[in-house]
C-alpha positions in Angstrom: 0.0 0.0 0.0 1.4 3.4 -1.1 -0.4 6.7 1.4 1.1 10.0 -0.1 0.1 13.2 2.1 0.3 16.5 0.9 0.4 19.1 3.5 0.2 22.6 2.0 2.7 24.0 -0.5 6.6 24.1 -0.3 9.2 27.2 0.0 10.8 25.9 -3.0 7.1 27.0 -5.1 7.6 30.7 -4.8 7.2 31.1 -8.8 3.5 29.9 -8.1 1.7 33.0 -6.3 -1.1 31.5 -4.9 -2.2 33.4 -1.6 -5.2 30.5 -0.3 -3.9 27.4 1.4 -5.1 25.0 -1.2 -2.1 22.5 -2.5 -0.8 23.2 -6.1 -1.0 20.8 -8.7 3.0 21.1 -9.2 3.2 20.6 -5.2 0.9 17.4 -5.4 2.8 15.8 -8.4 6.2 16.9 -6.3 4.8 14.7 -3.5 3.4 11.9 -5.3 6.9 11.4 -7.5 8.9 12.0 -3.7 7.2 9.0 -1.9 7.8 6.7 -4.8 11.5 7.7 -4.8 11.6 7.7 -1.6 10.5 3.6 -1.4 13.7 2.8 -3.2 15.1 1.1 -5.8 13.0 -2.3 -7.3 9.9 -1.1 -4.7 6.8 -1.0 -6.3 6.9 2.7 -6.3 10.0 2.3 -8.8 7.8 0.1 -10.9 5.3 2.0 -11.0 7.0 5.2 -11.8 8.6 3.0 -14.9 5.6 1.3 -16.3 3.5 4.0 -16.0 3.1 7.9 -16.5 1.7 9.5 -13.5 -0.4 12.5 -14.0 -2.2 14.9 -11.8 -5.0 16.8 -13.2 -7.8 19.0 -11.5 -11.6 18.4 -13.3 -11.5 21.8 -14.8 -14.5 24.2 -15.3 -17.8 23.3 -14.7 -20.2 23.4 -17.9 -23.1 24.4 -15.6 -23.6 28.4 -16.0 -24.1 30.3 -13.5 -23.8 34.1 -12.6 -24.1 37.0 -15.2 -20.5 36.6 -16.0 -20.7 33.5 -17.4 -23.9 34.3 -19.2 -22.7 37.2 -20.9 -19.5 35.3 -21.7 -21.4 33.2 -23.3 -23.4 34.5 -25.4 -24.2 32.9 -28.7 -22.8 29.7 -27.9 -25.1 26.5 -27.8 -26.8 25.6 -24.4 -29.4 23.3 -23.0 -31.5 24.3 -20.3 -33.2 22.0 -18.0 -36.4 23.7 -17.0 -38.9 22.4 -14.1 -41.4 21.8 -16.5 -42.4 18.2 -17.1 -43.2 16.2 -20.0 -46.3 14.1 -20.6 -44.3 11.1 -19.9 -43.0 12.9 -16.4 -39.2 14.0 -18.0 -37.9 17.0 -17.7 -38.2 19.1 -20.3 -35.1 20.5 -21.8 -34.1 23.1 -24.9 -31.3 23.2 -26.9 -30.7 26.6 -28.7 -28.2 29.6 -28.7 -27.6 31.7 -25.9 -29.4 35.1 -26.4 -29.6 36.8 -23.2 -30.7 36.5 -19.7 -32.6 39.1 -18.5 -33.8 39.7 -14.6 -37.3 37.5 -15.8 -36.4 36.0 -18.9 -33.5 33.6 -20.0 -33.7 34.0 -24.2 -32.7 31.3 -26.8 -32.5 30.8 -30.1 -33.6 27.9 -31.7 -33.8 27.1 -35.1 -34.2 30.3 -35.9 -36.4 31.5 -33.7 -36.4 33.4 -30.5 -37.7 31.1 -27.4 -38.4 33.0 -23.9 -38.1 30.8 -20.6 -39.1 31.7 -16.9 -36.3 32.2 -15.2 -38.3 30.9 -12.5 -38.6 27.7 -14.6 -34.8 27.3 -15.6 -33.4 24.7 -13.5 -30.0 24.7 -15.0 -28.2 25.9 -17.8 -25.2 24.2 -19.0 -22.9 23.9 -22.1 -23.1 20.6 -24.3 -20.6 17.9 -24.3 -17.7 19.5 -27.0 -18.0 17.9 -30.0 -15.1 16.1 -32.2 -14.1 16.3 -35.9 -14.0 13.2 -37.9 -10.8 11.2 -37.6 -9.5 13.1 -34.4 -8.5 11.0 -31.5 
């Protein structure tokens, strides 16, 4: 069993100015490598470290938009929007369409064309669709 703790960042990460006490990614990847090297040579930490690539990664933005910010930034861009509303068949009901606007009562899409007002009152969530791939990339 391998336990790697990472208690806060290091002196030696000055070039990183992060004033809150969260760990760096650099810091957590500089402990992870440290605790294999330090179970020596022919350990399973050293096999591991040579069969394998080790990365650390955060889970990046999240697509669900939220604040005026975000909406403005986003303007134009494709978005579904769940909405409290139910379908026959008890679903939620959700739109697809092009970011308009969001006003204080009114979140505004485009869809096909044409201009579609929701509640804001009804909007449950408003996200950005899974990002699409071109044909033959990996």
């Amino acid at each position: 069993r391998i336990q790697i703790t990472f208690e806060g960042q290091e002196e030696e990460e000055e070039e990183e100015e992060e004033d809150d006490d969260e760990p760096s990614i650099t810091g957590i990847a500089r402990a992870i490598n440290r605790a294999f090297a330090e179970l020596g040579e022919g350990s399973i930490g050293d096999v591991i470290t040579q069969t394998h690539s080790i990365e650390v990664t955060t889970p990046g933005a999240s697509d669900v938009l939220q604040g005026d910010i975000m909406f403005e930034a986003y303007k134009g861009f494709e978005v579904i929007v769940e909405t409290t509303e139910t379908t026959k068949k008890g679903k939620k009901k959700i739109k697809e369409g092009l970011l308009v606007e969001k006003t204080d009562d009114y979140l505004i899409l485009n869809m096909k064309g044409r201009r579609s007002k929701i509640k804001n009152e009804k909007v449950e969530c408003v996200r950005l669709p899974k990002a699409k791939r071109e044909k033959g990339a990996k």
